[in-house]
C-alpha positions as CSV (number, residue, x, y, z in Angstrom):
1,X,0.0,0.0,0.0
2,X,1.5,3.6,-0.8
3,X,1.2,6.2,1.2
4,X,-1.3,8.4,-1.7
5,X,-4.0,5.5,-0.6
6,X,-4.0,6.9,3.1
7,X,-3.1,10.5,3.0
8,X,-5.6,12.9,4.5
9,X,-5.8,15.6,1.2
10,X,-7.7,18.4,2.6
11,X,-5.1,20.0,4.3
12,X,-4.9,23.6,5.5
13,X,-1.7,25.6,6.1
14,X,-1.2,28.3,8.9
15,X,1.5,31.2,7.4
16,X,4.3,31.9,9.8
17,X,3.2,35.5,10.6
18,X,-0.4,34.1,11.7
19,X,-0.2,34.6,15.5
20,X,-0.6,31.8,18.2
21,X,-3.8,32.7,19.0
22,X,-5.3,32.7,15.6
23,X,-3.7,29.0,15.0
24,X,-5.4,28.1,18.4
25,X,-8.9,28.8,17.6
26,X,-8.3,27.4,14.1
27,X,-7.4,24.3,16.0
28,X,-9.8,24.5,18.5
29,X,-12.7,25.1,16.0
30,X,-11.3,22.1,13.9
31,X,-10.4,20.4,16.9
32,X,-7.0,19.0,15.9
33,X,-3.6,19.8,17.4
34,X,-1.4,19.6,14.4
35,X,-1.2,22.4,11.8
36,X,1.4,22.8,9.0
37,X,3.2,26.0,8.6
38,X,3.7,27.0,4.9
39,X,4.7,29.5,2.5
40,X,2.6,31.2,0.3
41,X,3.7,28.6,-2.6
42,X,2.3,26.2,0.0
43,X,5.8,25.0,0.7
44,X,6.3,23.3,4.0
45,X,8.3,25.7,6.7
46,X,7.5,23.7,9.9
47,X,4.6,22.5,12.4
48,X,2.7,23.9,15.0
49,X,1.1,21.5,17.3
50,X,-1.0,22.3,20.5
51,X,2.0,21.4,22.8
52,X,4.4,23.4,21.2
53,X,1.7,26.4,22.5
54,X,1.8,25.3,25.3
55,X,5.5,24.6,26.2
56,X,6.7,27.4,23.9
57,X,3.9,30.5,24.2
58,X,2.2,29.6,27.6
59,X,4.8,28.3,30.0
60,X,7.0,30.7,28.2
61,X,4.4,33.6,29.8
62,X,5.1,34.8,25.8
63,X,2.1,36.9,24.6
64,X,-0.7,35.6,22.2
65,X,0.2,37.9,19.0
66,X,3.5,36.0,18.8
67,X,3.8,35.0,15.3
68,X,3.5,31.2,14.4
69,X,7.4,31.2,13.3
70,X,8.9,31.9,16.2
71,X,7.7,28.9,18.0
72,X,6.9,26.4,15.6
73,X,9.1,23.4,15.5
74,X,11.2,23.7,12.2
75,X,12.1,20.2,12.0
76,X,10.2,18.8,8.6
77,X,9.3,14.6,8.5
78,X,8.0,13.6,5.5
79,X,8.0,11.2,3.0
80,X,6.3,11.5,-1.1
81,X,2.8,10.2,-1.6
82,X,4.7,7.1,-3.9
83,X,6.1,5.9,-1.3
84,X,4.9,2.6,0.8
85,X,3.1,2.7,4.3
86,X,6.3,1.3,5.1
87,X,8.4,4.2,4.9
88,X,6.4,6.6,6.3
89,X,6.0,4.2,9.4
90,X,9.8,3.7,9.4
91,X,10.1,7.5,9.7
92,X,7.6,8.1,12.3
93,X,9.2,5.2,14.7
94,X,12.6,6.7,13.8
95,X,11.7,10.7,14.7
96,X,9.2,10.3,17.2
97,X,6.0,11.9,15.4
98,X,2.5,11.1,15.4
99,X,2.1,12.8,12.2
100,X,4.1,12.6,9.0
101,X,3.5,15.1,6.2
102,X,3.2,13.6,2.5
103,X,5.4,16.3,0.1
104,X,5.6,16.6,-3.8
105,X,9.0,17.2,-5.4
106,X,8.9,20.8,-4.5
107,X,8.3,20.3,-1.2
108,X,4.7,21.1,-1.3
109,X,2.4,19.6,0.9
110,X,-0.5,17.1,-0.6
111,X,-1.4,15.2,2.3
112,X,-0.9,14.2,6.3
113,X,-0.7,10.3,7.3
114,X,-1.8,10.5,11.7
115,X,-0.7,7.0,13.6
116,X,-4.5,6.9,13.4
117,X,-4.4,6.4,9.6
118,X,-1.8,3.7,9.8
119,X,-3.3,1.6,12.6
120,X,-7.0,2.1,10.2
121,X,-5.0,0.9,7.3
122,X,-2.8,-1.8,8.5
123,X,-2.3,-4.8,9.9
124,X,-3.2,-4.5,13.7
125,X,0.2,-5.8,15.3
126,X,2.2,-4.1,12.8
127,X,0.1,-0.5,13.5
128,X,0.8,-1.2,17.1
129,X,4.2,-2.1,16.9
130,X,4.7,1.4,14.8
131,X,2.7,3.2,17.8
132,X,4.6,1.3,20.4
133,X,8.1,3.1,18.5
134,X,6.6,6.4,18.1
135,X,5.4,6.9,21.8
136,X,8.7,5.6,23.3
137,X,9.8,9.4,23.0
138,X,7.2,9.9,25.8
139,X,8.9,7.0,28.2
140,X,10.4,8.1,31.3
141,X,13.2,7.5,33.3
């Protein structure tokens, strides 16, 4: 199964001078915690996730009108919609995310695949053995 079987395609985009509080209520009205920060070419820039609000703006005591791109996380995991499940598990065990966004050759983003997705489309002991990788990030000592 390739990854373009799974995808989630309606995917909206925050712009990294949207403010914190604007991506919250998008997220609270679409209640999700993940949004994609992109360019206006809809080029992936980062992620902004409910956590990194509240780690970064609210523990931070940083005000709401802080712009998206100076707390999003930067780090980009993705894969191409061509590729196998396979892969994009691989990557989600290997970086720790929940989420993995699907990019075309120009780094534009066409879809999102959750752990949810997977463990819909997947074998059961494999989708659990992908979640088992990804959550070990939140194991502690």
């Amino acid at each position: 199964m390739r990854c373009e079987e799974i995808m989630k395609r309606d995917i909206e985009c925050l712009s990294p001078r949207d403010t914190v509080e604007a991506a919250a209520l998008r997220m609270r009205d679409q209640n999700i915690g993940f949004l994609p920060v992109c360019d206006t070419s809809g080029k992936v820039l980062g992620t902004l996730t409910d956590r990194d609000i509240v780690v970064r703006v609210l523990a931070g005591k940083k005000p709401t009108n802080t712009p998206v791109e100076t707390i999003m996380t930067r780090e980009v995991v993705s894969c191409r919609p061509q590729d196998g499940i396979e892969r994009a598990e691989q990557l989600m065990a290997q970086k720790h995310k929940s989420r993995i966004m699907c990019l075309d050759d120009s780094s534009r983003l066409v879809g999102i695949i959750s752990l949810s997705d997977i463990a819909q489309h997947v074998d059961g002991a494999h989708a659990l053995e992908t979640l088992r990788q990804v959550s070990e990030r939140e194991v502690r000592a």
